[in-house]
N, C-alpha and C positions, 0 to 999 in steps of 0.2 A: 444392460447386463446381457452376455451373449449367453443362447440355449445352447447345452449342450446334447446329445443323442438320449445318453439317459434321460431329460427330461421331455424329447422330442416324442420319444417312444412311453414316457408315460402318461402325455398327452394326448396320444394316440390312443394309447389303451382306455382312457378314461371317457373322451369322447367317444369311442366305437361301444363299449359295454353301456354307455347312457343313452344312448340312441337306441341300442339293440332293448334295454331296460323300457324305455320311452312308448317304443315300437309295441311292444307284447302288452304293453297296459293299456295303449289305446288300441289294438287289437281285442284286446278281451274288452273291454267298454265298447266298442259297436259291436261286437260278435263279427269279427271280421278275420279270414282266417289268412297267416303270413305262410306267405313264400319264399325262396331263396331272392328272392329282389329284394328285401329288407333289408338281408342281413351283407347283401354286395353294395345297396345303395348306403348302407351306416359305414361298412368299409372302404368306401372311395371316398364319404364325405370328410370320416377321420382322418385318413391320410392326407387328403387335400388340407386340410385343416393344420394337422400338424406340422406339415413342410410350410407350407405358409408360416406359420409361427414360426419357424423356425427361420427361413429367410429373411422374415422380416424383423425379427430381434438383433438377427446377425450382420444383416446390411447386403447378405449375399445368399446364391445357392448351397446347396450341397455339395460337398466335393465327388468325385467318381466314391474313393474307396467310403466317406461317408452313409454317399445314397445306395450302395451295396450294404454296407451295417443296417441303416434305415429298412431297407425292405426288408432283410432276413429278422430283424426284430419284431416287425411288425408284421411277417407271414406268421414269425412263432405264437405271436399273440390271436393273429387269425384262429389260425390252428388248433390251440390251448379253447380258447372261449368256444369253437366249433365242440372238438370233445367233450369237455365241461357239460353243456348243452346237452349233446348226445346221451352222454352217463346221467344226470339228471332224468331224460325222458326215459332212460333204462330204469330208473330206480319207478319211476313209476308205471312204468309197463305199458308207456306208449309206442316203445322199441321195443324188437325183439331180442338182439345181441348186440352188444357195442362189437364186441371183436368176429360179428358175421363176415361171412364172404362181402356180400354185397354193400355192407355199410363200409368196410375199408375198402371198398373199387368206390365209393362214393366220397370219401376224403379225400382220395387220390386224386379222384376228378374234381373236387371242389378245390380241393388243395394247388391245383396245376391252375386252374380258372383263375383263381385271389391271385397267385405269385403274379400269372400275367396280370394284372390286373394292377396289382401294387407297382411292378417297375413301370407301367406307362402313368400311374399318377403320380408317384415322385419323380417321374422325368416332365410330367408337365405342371409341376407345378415350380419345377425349377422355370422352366419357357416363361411361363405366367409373372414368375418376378422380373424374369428381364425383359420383358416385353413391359412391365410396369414400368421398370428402370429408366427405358430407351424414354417413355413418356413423358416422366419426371425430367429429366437429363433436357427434352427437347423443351419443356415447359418453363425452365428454369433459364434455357439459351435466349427462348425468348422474350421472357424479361427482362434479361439483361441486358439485351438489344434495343428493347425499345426504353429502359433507364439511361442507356448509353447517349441515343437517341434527344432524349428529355433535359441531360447536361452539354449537349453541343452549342455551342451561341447563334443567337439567331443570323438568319443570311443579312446581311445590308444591304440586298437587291429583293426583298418582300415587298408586295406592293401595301400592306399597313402594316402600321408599326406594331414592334411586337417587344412587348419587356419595356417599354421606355425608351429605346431605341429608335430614330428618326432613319426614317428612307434618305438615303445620297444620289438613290434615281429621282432626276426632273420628272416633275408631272407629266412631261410631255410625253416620255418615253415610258412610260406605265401602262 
């Protein structure tokens, strides 16, 4: 059954906030304190993940005006769980201001980093299926080459017999 974007995008979502969930609890379990590499590496894995799913449901890539849908859904969702967070650490007064100068030049810049971020992994995770495809497709040539191979009849100039089939070369000439 073929994925559609809606379900692309809420596979994405549910991977990226589980990881991000996953993250923060074994963070507090060693007292280890997260960086912005958690929340980029739970980002690229989601996206990888869900175009994958999604290529491989569908039998194909993304189309262009797709993988334009695919990222702007999936920066929103960036974006949204970014804020979320933010207002959260507001409510408890680990932030100063959600709407500070500095913490919106910080979206911005985060915001600008993910977008890049997200079109080079929905464009490589298109490569990555058809670099898989090219695999399959060669893998499958040649088996069929060597089945092809396997129904040919044997030569009548083998020097032993093969299948039950007698050599018509004299010994001599062997």
């Amino acid at each position: 059954m073929p994925m559609t974007l809606r379900q692309l995008l809420t596979r994405f979502a549910l991977a990226f906030i589980g990881v991000f969930i996953l993250a923060a609890i074994a963070a507090s379990m060693f007292d280890i304190r997260l960086g912005s590499y958690v929340n980029t590496a739970a980002l690229l894995g989601a996206a990888m993940y869900a175009c994958g799913s999604f290529s491989e449901k569908n039998g194909r890539r993304l189309t262009a005006g797709e993988g334009r849908k695919a990222w702007m859904g999936m920066l929103a969702i960036d974006l949204g769980v970014q804020f979320l967070f933010a207002a959260l650490l507001g409510l408890v007064g680990a932030m100063p201001s959600l709407f500070s100068g500095t913490t919106l030049l910080a979206f911005a810049f985060v915001g600008l980093l993910h977008a890049l971020a997200l079109v080079a992994m929905v464009k490589y995770a298109g490569y990555l299926f058809d670099k898989q495809q090219a695999a399959r497709a060669r893998k499958t040539a040649k088996a069929e080459k060597k089945a092809r191979a396997a129904r040919r009849p044997p030569s009548t100039l083998s020097p032993e017999p093969v299948h039950g089939y007698q050599n018509t070369v004299p010994m001599e000439l062997r």
